[in-house]
VOPAGU-2260 file (C-alpha; in pm, 1 decimal, decimal comma):
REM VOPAGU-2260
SITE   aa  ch    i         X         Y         Z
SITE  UNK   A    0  -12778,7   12462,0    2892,8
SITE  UNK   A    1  -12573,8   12303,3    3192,3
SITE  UNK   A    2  -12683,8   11946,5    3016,0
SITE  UNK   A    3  -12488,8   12050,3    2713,0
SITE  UNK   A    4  -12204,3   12181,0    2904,0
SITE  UNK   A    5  -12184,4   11850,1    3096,5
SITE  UNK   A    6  -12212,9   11704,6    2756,5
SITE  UNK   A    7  -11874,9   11881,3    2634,5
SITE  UNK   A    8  -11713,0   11865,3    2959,9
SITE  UNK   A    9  -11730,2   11484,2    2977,9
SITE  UNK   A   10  -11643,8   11426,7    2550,9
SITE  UNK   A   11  -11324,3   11684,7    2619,1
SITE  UNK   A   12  -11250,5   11418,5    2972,5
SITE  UNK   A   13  -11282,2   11156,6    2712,9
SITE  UNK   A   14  -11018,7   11259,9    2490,3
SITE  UNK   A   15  -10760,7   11437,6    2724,6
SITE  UNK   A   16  -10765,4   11028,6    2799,1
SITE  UNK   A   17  -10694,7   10921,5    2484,6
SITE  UNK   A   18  -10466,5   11123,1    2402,5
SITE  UNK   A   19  -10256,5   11056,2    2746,2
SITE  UNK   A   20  -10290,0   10681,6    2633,7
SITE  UNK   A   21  -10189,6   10772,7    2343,4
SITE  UNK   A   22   -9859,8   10950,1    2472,3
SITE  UNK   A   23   -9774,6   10676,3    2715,8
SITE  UNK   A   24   -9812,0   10414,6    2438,7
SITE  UNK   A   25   -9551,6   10597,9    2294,7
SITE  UNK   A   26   -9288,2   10695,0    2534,3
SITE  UNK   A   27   -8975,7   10474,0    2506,0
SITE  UNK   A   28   -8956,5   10115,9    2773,0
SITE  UNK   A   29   -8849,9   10165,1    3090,0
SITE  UNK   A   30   -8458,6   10051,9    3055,4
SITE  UNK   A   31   -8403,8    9731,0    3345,2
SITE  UNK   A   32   -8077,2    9786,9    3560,6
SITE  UNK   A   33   -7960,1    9695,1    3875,9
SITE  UNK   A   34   -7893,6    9847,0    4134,8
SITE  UNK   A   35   -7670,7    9908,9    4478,8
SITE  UNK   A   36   -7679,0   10115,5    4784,5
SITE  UNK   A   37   -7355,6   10350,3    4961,1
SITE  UNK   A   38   -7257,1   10230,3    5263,7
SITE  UNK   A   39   -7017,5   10363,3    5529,0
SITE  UNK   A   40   -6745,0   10115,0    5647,1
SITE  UNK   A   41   -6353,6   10043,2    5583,7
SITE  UNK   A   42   -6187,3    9999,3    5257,4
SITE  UNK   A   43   -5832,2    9874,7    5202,1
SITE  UNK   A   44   -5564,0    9878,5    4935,0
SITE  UNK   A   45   -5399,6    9584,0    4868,6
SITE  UNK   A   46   -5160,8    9413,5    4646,5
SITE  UNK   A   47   -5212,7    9064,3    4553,5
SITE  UNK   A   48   -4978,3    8793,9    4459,6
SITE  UNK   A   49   -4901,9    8446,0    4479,0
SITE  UNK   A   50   -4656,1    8351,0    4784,4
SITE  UNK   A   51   -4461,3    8097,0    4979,0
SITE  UNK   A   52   -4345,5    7958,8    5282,8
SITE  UNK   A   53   -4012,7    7941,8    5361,3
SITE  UNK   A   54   -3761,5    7811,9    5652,0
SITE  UNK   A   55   -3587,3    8126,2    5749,8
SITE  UNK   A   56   -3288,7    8000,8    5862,8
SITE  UNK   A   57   -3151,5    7702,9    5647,9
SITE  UNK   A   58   -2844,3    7488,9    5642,5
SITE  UNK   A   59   -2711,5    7330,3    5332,4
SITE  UNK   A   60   -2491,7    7031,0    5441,0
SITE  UNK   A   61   -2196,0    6988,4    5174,1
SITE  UNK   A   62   -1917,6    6734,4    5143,7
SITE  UNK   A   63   -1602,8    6872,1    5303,0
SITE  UNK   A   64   -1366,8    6635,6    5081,9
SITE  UNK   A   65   -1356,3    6494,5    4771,7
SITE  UNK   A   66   -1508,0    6093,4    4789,6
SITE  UNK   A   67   -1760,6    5797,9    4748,5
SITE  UNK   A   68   -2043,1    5910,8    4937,8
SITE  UNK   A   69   -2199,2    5607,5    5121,3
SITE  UNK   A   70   -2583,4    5557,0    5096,9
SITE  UNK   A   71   -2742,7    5818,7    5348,5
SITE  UNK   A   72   -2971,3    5699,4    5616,3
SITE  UNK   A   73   -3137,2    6073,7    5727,8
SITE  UNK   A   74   -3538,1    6080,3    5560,4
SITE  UNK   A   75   -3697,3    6410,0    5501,6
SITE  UNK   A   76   -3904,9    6537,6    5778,6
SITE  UNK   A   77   -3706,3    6351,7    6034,7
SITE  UNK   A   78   -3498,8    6531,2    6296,1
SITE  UNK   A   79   -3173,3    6567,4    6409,3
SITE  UNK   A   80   -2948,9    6702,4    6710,7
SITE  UNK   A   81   -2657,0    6915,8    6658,0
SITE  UNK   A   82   -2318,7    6726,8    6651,0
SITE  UNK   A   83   -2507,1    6385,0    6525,8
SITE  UNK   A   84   -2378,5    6164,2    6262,5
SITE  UNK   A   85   -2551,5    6284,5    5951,0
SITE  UNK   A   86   -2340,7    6112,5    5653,0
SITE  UNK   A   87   -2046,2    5884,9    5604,3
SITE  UNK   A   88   -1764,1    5991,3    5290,0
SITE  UNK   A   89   -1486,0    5731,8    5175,3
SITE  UNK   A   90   -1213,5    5966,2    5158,7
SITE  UNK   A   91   -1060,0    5975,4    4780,0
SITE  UNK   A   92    -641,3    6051,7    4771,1
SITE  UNK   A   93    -566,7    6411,4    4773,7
SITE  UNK   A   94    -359,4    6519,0    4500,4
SITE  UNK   A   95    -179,4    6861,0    4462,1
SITE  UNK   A   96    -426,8    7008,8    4310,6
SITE  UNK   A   97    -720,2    6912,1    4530,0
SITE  UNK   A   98    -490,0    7018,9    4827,0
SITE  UNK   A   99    -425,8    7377,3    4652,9
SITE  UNK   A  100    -862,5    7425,5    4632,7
SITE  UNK   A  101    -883,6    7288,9    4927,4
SITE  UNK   A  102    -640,4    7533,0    5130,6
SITE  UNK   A  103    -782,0    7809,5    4872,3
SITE  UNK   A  104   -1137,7    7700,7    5030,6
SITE  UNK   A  105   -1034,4    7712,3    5377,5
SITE  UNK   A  106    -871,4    8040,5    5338,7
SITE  UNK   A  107   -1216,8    8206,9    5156,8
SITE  UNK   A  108   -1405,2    8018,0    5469,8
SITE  UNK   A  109   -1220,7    8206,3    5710,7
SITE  UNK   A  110   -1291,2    8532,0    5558,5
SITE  UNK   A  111   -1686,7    8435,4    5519,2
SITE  UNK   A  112   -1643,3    8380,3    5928,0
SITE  UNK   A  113   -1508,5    8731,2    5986,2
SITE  UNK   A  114   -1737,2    8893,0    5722,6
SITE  UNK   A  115   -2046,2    8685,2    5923,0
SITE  UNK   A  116   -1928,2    8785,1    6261,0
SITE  UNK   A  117   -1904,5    9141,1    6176,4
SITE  UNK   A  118   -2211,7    9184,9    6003,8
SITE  UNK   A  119   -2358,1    8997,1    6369,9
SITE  UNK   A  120   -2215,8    9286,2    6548,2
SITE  UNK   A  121   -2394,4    9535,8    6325,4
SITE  UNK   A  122   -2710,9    9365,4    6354,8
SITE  UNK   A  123   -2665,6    9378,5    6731,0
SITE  UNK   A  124   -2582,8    9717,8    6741,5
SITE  UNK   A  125   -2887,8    9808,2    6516,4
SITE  UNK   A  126   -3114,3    9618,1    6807,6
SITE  UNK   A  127   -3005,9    9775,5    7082,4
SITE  UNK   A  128   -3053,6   10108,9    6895,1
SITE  UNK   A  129   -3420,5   10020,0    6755,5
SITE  UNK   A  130   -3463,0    9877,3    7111,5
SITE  UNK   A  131   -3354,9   10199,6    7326,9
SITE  UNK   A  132   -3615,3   10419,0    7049,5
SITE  UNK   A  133   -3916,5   10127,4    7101,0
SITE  UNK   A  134   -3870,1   10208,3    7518,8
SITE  UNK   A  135   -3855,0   10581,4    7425,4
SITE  UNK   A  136   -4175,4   10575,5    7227,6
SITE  UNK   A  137   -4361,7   10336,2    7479,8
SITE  UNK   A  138   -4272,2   10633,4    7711,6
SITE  UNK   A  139   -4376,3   10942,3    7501,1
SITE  UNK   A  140   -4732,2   10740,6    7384,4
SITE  UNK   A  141   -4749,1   10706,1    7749,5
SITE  UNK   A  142   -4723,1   11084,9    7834,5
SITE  UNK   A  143   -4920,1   11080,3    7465,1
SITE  UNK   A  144   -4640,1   11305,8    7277,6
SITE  UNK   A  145   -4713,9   11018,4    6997,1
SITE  UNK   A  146   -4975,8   10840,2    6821,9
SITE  UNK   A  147   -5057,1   10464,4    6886,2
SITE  UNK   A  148   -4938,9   10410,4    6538,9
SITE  UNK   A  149   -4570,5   10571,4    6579,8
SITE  UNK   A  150   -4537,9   10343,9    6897,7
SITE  UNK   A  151   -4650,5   10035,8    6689,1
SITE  UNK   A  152   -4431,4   10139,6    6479,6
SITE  UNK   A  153   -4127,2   10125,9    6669,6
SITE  UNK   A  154   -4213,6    9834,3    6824,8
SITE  UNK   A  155   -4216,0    9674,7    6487,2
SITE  UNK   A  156   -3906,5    9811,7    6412,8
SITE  UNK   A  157   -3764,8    9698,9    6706,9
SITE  UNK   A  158   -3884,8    9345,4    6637,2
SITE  UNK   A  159   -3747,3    9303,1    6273,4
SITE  UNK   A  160   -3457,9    9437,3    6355,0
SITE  UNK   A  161   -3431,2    9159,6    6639,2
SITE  UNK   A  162   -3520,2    8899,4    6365,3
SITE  UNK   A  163   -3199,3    9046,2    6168,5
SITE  UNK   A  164   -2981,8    8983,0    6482,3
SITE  UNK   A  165   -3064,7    8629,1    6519,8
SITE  UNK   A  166   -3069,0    8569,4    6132,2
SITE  UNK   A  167   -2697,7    8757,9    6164,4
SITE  UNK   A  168   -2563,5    8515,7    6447,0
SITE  UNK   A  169   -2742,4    8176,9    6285,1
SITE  UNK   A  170   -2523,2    8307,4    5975,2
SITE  UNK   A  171   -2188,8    8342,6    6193,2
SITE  UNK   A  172   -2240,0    7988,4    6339,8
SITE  UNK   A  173   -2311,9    7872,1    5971,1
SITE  UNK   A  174   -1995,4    8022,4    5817,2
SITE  UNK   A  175   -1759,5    7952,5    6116,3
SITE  UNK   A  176   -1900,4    7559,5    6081,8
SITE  UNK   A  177   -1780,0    7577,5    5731,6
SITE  UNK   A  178   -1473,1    7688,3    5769,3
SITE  UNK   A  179   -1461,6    7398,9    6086,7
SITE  UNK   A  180   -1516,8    7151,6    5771,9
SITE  UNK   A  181   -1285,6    7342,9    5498,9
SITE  UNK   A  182    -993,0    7310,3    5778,9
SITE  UNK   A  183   -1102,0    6942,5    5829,0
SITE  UNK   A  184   -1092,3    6859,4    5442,1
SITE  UNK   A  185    -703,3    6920,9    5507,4
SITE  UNK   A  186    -634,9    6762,5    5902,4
SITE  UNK   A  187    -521,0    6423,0    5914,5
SITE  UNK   A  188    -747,7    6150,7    5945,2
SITE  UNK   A  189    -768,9    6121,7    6330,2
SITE  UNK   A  190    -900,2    6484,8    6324,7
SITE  UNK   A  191   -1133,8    6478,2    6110,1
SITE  UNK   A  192   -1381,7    6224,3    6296,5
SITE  UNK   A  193   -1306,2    5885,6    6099,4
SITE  UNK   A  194   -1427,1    5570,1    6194,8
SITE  UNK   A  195   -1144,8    5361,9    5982,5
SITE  UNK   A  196   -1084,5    5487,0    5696,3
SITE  UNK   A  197   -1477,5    5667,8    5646,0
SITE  UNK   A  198   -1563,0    6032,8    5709,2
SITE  UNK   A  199   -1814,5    6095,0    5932,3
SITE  UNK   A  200   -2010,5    6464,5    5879,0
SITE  UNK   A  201   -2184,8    6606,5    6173,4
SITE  UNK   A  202   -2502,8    6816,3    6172,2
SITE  UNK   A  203   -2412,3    7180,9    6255,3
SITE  UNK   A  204   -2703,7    7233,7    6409,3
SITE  UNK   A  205   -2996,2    7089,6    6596,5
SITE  UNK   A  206   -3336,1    7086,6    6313,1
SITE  UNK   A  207   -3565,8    6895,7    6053,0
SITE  UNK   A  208   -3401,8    6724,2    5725,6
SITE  UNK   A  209   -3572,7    6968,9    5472,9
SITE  UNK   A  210   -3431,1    6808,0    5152,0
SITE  UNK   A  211   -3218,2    6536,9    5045,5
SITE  UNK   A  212   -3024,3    6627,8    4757,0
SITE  UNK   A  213   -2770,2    6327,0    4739,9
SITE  UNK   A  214   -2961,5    5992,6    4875,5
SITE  UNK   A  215   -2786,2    5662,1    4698,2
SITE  UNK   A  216   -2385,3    5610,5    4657,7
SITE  UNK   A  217   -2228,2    5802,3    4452,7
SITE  UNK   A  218   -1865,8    5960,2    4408,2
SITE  UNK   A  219   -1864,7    6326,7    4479,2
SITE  UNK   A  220   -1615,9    6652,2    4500,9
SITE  UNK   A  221   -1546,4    6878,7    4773,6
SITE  UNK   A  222   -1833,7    7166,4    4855,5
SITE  UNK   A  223   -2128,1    6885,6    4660,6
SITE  UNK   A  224   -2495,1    6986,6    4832,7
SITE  UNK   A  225   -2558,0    6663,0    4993,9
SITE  UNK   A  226   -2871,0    6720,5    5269,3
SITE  UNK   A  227   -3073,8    7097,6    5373,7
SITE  UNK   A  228   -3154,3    7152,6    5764,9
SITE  UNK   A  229   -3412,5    7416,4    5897,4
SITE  UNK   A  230   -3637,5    7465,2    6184,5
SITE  UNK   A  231   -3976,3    7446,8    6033,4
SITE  UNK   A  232   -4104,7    7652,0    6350,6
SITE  UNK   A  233   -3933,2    7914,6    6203,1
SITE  UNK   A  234   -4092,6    8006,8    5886,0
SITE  UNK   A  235   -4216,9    8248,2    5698,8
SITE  UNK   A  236   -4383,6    8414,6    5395,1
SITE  UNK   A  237   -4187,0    8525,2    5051,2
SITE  UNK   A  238   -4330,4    8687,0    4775,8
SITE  UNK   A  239   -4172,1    8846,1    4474,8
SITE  UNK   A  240   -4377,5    9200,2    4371,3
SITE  UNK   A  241   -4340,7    9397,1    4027,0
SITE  UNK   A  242   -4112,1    9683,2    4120,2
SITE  UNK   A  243   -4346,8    9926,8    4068,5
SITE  UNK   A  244   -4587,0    9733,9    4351,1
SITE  UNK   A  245   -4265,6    9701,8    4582,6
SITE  UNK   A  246   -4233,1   10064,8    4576,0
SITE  UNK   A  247   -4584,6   10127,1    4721,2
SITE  UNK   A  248   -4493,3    9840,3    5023,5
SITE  UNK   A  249   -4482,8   10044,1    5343,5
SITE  UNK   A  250   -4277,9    9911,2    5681,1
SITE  UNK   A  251   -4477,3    9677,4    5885,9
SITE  UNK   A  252   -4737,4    9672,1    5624,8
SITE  UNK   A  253   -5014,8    9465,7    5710,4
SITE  UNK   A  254   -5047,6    9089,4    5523,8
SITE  UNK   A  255   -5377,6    8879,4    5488,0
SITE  UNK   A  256   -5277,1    8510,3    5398,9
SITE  UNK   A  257   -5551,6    8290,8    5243,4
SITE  UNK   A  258   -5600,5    8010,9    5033,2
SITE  UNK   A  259   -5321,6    7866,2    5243,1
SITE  UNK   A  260   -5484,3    7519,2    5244,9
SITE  UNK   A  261   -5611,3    7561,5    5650,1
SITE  UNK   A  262   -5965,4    7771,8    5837,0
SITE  UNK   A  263   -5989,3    8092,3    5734,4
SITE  UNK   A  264   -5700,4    8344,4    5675,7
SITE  UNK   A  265   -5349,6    8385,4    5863,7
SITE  UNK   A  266   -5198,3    8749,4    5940,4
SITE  UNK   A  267   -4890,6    8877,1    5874,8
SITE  UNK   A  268   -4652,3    9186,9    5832,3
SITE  UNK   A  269   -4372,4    9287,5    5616,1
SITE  UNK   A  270   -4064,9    9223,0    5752,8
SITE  UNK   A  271   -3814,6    9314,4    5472,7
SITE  UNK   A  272   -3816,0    9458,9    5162,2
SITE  UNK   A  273   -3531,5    9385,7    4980,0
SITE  UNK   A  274   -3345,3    9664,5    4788,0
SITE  UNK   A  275   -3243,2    9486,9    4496,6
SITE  UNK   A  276   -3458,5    9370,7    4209,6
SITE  UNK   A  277   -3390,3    9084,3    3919,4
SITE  UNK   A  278   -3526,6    8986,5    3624,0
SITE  UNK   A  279   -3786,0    8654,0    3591,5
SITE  UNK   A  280   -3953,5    8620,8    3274,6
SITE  UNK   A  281   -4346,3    8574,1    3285,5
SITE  UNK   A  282   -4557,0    8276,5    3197,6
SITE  UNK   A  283   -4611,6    8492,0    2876,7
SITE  UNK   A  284   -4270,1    8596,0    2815,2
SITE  UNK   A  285   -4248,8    8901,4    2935,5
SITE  UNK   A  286   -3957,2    9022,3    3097,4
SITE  UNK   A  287   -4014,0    9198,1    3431,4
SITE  UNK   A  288   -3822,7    9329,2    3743,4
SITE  UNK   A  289   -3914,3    9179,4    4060,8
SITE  UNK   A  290   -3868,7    9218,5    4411,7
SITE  UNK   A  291   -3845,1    8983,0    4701,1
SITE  UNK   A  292   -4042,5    9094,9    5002,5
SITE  UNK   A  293   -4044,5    8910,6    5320,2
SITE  UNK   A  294   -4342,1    8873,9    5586,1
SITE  UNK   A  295   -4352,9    8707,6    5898,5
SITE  UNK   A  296   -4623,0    8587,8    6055,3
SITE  UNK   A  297   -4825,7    8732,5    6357,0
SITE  UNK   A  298   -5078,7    8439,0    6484,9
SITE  UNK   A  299   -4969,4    8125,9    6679,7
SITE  UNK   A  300   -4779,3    7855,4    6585,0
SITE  UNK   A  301   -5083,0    7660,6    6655,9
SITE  UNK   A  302   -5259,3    7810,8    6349,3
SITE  UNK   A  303   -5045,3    7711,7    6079,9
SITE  UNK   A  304   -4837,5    7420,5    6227,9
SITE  UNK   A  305   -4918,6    7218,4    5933,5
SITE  UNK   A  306   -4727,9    7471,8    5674,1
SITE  UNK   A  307   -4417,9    7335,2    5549,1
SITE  UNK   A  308   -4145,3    7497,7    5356,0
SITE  UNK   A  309   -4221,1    7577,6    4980,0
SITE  UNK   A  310   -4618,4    7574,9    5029,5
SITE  UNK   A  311   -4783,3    7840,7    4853,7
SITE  UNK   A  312   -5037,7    8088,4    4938,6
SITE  UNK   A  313   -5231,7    8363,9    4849,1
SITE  UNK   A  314   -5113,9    8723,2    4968,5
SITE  UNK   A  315   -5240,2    9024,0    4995,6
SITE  UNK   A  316   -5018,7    9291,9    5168,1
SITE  UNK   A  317   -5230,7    9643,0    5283,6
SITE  UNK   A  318   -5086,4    9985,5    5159,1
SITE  UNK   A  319   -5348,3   10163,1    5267,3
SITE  UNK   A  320   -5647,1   10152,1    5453,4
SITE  UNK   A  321   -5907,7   10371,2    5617,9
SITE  UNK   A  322   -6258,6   10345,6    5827,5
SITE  UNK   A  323   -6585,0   10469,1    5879,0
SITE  UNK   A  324   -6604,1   10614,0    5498,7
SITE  UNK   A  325   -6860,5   10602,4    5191,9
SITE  UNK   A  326   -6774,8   10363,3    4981,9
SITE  UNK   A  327   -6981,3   10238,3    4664,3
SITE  UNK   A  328   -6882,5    9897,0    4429,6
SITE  UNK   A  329   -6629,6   10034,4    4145,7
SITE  UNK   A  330   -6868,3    9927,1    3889,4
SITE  UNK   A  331   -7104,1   10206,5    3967,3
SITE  UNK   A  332   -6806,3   10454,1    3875,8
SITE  UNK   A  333   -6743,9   10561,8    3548,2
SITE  UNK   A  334   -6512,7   10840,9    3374,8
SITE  UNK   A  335   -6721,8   11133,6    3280,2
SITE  UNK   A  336   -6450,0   11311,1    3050,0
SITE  UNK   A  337   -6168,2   11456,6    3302,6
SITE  UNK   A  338   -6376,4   11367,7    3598,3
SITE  UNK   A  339   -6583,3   11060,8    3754,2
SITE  UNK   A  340   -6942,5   11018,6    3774,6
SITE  UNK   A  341   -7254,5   10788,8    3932,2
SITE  UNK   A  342   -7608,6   10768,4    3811,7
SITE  UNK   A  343   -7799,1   10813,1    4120,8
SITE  UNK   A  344   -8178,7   10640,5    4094,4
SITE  UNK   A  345   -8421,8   10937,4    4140,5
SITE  UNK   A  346   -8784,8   10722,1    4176,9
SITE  UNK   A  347   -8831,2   10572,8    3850,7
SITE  UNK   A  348   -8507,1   10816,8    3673,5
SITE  UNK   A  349   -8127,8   10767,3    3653,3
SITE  UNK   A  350   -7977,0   11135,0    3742,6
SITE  UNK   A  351   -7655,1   11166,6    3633,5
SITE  UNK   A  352   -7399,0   11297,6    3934,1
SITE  UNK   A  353   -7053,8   11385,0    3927,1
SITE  UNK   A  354   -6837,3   11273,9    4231,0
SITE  UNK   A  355   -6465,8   11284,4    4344,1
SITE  UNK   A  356   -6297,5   10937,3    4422,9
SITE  UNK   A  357   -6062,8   10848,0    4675,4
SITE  UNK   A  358   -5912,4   10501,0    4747,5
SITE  UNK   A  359   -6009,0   10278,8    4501,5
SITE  UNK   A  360   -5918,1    9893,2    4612,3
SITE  UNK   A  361   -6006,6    9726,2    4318,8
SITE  UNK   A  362   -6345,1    9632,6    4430,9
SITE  UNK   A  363   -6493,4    9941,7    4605,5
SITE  UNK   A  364   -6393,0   10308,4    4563,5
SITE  UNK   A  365   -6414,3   10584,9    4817,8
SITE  UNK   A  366   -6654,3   10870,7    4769,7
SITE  UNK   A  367   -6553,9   11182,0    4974,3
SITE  UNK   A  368   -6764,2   11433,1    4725,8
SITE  UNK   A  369   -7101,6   11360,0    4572,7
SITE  UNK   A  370   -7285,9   11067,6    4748,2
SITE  UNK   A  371   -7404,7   11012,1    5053,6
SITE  UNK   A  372   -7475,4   10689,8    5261,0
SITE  UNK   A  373   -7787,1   10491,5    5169,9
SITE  UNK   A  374   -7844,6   10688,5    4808,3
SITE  UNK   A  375   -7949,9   10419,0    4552,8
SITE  UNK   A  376   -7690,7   10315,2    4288,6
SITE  UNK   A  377   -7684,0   10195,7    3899,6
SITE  UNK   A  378   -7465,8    9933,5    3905,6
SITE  UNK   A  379   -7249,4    9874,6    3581,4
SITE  UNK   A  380   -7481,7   10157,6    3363,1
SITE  UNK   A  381   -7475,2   10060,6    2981,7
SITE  UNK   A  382   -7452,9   10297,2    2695,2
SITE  UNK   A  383   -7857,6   10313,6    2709,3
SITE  UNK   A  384   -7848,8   10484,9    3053,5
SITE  UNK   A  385   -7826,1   10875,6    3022,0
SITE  UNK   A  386   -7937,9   11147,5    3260,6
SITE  UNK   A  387   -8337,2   11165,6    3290,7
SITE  UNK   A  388   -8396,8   10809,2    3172,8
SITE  UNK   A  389   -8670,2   10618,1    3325,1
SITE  UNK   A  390   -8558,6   10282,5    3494,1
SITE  UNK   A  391   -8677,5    9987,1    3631,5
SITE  UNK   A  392   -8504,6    9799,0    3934,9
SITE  UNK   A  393   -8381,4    9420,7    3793,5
């Protein structure tokens, strides 16, 4: 008797076996995906554009009279002094009519040096003020009535708003030396600065020849673009945003620089946003509204001394940025109807988990609800992928 119940026990072993082989033979492939893990860290918001250097403060040298312009000896890239001979005009006849433009110029010259010197003494004004509230914030942070980031704040305020006040008084010296040459277009020849019967033009200022727009002889009228000065020292970054980016561009916004041509990546901040749009037209035709925004930058001099003005960059200005958060690549996101979900790899099963997003920079995504650090990923999940699915790691 217990040989014939060994018998049966060890035929019914044999085909509970078979029959799990069976099964298994059967059950669909193991679907291959791959896979990534949460991890805490930052995650920034950024906008991204193409960019340029530029000389803040410029010059355009222009012919104060009508005349044969002789062949100018000032190269690009070479510098020099304020009050040095920068070109030589033959002087053509005046005639009434040139004299009438001219006077009209000198006139509309004067009023640009009023308009400059009064818009200096707002920008001063506006210093001292942003000045008095960066000591009053240094002094509260101190006593800590504010945050670090409201006295950075201030301090950065204070700071662009002493960049306005020296862009302000390089404008008043600019206007009040054209008006110096609009009068001189009219003086007699010994007060203009002839040698003989040849006008000489003066640099206004001390700085680099940026461009040369008028290099061989040629005959020219009064107010003709003839040669650019700028401080190359001084430069910094402009890039024109989509409205609806501009918009989202906070003060003193923090700027990554990179593919700048130099090691590594240079760091800026927004200086100015300007308030006024126009239209540019895309590579594709597209009409769009754009926005200048200005950034200066924050490392040495040393760092970028070989940027010159119109060399182009990538940007990518910081609206928003936080630490020490769970973040996951976007691709392991997707939209789950009104809401956003993860499969989370449960041994050799996807599980399918709803979570709520938070900053998303393009790359990674925040997670504040629904995954922790270190849970295991599917990255990119295909239309195969469903909840309970067995998977294999790629």
């Amino acid at each position: 008797m217990p040989t014939m119940l060994i018998k049966r026990g060890r035929r019914g072993l044999i085909a509970a076996g078979l029959l799990a082989v069976i099964a298994y033979a059967f059950l669909p492939e193991p679907i291959e995906v791959e896979t990534v893990r949460a991890t805490t860290g930052p995650i920034a918001v950024t906008i991204e554009e193409e960019g340029r250097a530029a000389v803040r403060q410029r010059y355009t040298v222009s012919a104060p009279i009508p005349g044969s312009l002789l062949r100018l000896r000032a190269k690009p890239g070479e510098w020099v002094a304020a009050g040095s001979p920068l070109l030589q005009i033959l002087p053509a006849p005046l005639d009434q009519r040139t004299r009438a433009q001219l006077t009209a110029r000198a006139a509309a010259a004067q009023d640009n040096v009023e308009r400059a010197q009064a818009a200096a003494r707002i920008a001063r004004a506006a210093f001292e003020f942003a000045r008095s509230e960066q000591a009053r914030a240094e002094t509260l942070g101190t006593a800590g009535a504010l945050s670090r980031g409201e006295v950075e704040l201030a301090t950065t305020r204070m700071q662009s708003a002493e960049g306005e006040l020296r862009a302000a008084e390089a404008a008043s010296r600019s206007a009040a030396h054209d008006a110096e040459e609009a009068r001189a277009a009219l003086a007699s020849p010994s007060q203009i600065g002839r040698a003989g019967d040849v006008a000489v033009v003066r640099a206004p200022v001390s700085g680099t020849v940026l461009r040369v727009f008028q290099e061989s002889e040629r005959v020219v009228g009064a107010g003709t673009p003839l040669v650019e000065l700028g401080d190359p020292a001084d430069l910094e970054v402009v890039v024109d945003l989509l409205s609806s980016d501009a918009v989202r561009v906070p003060d003193g916004a923090r700027v990554v620089l990179d593919h700048w041509g130099g090691a590594g990546t240079l760091s800026g901040r927004v200086r100015l946003v300007e308030p006024a749009s126009f239209l540019k037209v895309s590579a594709l035709g597209v009409e769009e509204q754009r926005v200048n925004v200005f950034i200066e930058l924050i490392d040495p001099r040393a760092r970028w001394d070989r940027l010159g003005d119109g060399y182009a960059m990538n940007v990518r200005i910081v609206t928003d940025e936080r630490a020490g958060i769970v973040k996951i690549p976007a691709g392991a996101v997707f939209r789950d109807g009104e809401h956003w979900g993860v499969f989370v790899v449960d041994g050799d099963r996807a599980r399918q988990r709803p979570v709520t997003i938070g900053l998303h920079s393009g790359q990674e995504v925040e997670v504040t609800k629904g995954v922790v650090e270190g849970e295991e990923l599917i990255l990119h999940p295909t239309a195969k992928v469903a909840d309970g699915v067995r998977v294999v790691r790629r």
